[in-house]
N, C-alpha and C positions, 0 to 999 in steps of 0.2 A: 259276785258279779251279777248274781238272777236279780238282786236286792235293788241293785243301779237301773236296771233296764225296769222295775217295777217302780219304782219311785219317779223313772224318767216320765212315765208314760201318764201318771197321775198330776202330772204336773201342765196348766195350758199355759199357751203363748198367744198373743195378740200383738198384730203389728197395727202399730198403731197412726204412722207418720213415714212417710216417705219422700225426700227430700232430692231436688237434681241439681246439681251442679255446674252448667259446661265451663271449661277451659278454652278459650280460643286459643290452637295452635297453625302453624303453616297449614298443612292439609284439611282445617276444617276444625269443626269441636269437639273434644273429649269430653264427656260426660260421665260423672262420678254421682254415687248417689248414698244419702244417710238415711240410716232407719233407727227408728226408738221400736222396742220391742217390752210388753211387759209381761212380765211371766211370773205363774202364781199358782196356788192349791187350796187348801182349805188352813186358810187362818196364815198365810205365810205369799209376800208377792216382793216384788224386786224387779228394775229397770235396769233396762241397754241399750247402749245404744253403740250404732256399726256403721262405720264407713268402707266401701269397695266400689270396685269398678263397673259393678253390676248387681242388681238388685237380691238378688238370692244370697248372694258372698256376704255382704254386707247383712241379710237376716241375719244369717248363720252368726258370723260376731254379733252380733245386737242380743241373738238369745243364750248363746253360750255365757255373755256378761248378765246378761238379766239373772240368768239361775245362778251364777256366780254370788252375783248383790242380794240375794231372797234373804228377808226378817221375817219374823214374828210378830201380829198382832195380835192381842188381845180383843176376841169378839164375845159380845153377849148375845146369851144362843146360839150359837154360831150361826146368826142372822146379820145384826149389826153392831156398830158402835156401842162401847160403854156411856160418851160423855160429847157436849159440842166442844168443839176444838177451832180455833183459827189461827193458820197457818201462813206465813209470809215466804217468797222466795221470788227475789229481785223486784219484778214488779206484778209479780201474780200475789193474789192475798186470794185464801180457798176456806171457804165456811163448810162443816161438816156438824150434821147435827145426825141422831139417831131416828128411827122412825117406828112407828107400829106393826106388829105385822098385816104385808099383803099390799105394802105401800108400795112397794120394788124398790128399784133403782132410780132418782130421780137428781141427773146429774148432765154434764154435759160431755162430750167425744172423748178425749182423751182421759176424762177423769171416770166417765163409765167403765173402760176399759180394764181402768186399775181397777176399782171393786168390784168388777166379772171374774177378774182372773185372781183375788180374793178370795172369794166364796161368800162375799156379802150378796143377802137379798134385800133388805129394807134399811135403805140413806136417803138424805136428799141432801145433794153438795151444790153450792152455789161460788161459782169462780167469778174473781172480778179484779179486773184491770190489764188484763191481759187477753189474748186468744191465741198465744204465741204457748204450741204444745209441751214443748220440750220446760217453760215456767211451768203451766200446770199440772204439769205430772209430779215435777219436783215438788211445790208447792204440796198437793195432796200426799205425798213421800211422808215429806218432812208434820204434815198433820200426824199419817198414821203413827208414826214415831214416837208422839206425844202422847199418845193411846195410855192410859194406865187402870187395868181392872179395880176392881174395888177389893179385892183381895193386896193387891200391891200394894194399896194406899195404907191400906189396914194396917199392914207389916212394919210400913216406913212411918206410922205414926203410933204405933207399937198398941194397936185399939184392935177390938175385932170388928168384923164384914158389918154386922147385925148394925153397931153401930154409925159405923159411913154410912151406911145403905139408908138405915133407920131416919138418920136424921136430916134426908135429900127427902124424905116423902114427908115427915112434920114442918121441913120448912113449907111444900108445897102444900100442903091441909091448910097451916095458918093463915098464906098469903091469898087463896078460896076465900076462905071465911071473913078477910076483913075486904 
């Protein structure tokens, strides 16, 4: 049980979106509200999102399901990204490239948020076609997903690191020099 309460507490949440709803009824409006919540640690993050009557209730479901949904990405350094990646979901498309260190974060609101609660320091993501959060959260999801170390590739093409790795820096030597 000490194990859950210490893992609980390593882990952040971020609300990200908060959404109101009213119903017109006889007596006036009811109002309901939805939150997206993402929640994350080092190298592992995951989305939720919660509907209730009231703003807190609705956290509470949004981060219970976020820690619910938490993957695994593959980070180099446990800085940033291995590789660019671009991502579609509905009408969001989300460009994710790597960066140097000391770049930081350079992304926009809801897609900051995911690689805070990451543990990425150095992205730059660039969203487009959308500003509608609940697309670019998924959108960036479905990037990280795509993630695959050079160790993974290695494996599934049955070569070692030395080589993938190797032959991303002669192709960029060659394409320099001419």
């Amino acid at each position: 049980m000490a194990k859950n309460k210490v893992e609980a507490q390593e882990i952040t949440e971020k609300l990200v979106y908060v959404g109101r709803c009213a119903k017109v009824v006889k007596g006036g409006r009811r109002f309901s509200f939805a939150t997206i919540v993402v929640a994350g640690k080092k190298g592992m993050v995951g989305i939720g999102l919660g509907k209730g009557p009231e703003v807190m209730s609705a956290k509470e479901k949004a981060s219970k399901e976020a820690r619910k949904n938490m993957f695994k990405v593959p980070l180099r350094d446990g800085r940033t990204i291995h590789h660019d990646i671009t991502a579609y979901y509905c009408s969001g498309k989300i460009v994710l490239r790597p960066a140097p260190s000391g770049t930081g974060i350079i992304a926009g609101g809801p897609v900051r948020a995911v690689f805070e609660a990451l543990g990425v320091k150095d992205v730059v993501a660039k969203s487009i076609g959308t500003t509608n959060p609940h697309n670019m959260i998924k959108a960036a999801l479905a990037a990280l997903k795509m993630t695959h170390s050079p160790r993974h590739i290695a494996d599934k093409r049955g070569k070692k690191v030395g080589e993938i790795v190797g032959r991303r820096e002669r192709q960029a030597k060659t394409s320099e020099a001419e």
